[in-house]
N, C-alpha and C positions, 0 to 999 in steps of 0.2 A: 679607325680612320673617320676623320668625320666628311659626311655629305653634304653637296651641297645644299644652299638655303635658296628657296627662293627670296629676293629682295623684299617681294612682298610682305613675308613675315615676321619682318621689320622694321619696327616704329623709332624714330631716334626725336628723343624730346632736349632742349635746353631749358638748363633749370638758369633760377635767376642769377647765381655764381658762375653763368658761362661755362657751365660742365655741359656735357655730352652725356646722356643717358638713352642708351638702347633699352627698346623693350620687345622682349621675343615674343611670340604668339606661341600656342603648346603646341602643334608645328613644327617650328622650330626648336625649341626646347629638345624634342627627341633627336632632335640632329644636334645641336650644341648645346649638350646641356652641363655650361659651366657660369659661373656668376664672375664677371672677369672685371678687373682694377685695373687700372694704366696708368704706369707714373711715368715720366719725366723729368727726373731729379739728377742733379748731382750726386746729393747724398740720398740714403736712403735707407729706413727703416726695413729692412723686407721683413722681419718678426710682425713688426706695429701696423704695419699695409696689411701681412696677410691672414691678420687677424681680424681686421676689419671685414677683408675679403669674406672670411670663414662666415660673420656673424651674418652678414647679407644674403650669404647663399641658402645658409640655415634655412632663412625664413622665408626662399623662394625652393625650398628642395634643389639644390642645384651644387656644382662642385665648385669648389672654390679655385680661381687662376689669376696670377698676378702676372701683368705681364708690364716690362718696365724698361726701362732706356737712359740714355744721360746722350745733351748735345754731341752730332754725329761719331756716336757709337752705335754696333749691334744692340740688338732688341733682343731682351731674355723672356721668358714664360718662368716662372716658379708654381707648382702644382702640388699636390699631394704625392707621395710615391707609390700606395693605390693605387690612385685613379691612372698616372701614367702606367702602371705596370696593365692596368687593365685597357687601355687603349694600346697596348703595345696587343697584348692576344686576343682581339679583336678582327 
């Protein structure tokens, strides 16, 4: 399950492409410690997203989550089966 954060222990930067980039404090990290991708697409690569996803987490130690959507539709998560199976016995 995860706890909550306080807001303080995170930073949200825009980059110059008008992205949104959170950045956790270690903190936070121990309460969410997943490296998370957000799309909004119609279509959508979930292989080529959550691969990207995989590469970024690598290089912050963190799990990889993709979480994604298309105009007003539900919002899905995509994760490893690990890591879900390990938040489930938690």
């Amino acid at each position: 399950m995860i706890r909550h954060i306080d807001p303080g222990l995170l930073k949200i930067y825009i980059t110059t492409a008008k992205q949104i980039k959170p950045s956790l404090t270690d903190e936070a990290r121990e309460k969410f410690s997943f490296s998370v991708e957000c799309k909004c697409q119609e279509s959508l690569n979930i292989w080529k997203d959550f691969k990207l996803t995989e590469q970024n987490a690598e290089n912050e130690n963190l799990s990889p989550l993709v979480a994604f959507t298309k105009d007003r539709e539900q919002a899905y998560v995509a994760l490893l089966l690990l890591v879900f199976m390990e938040i489930l016995t938690k």
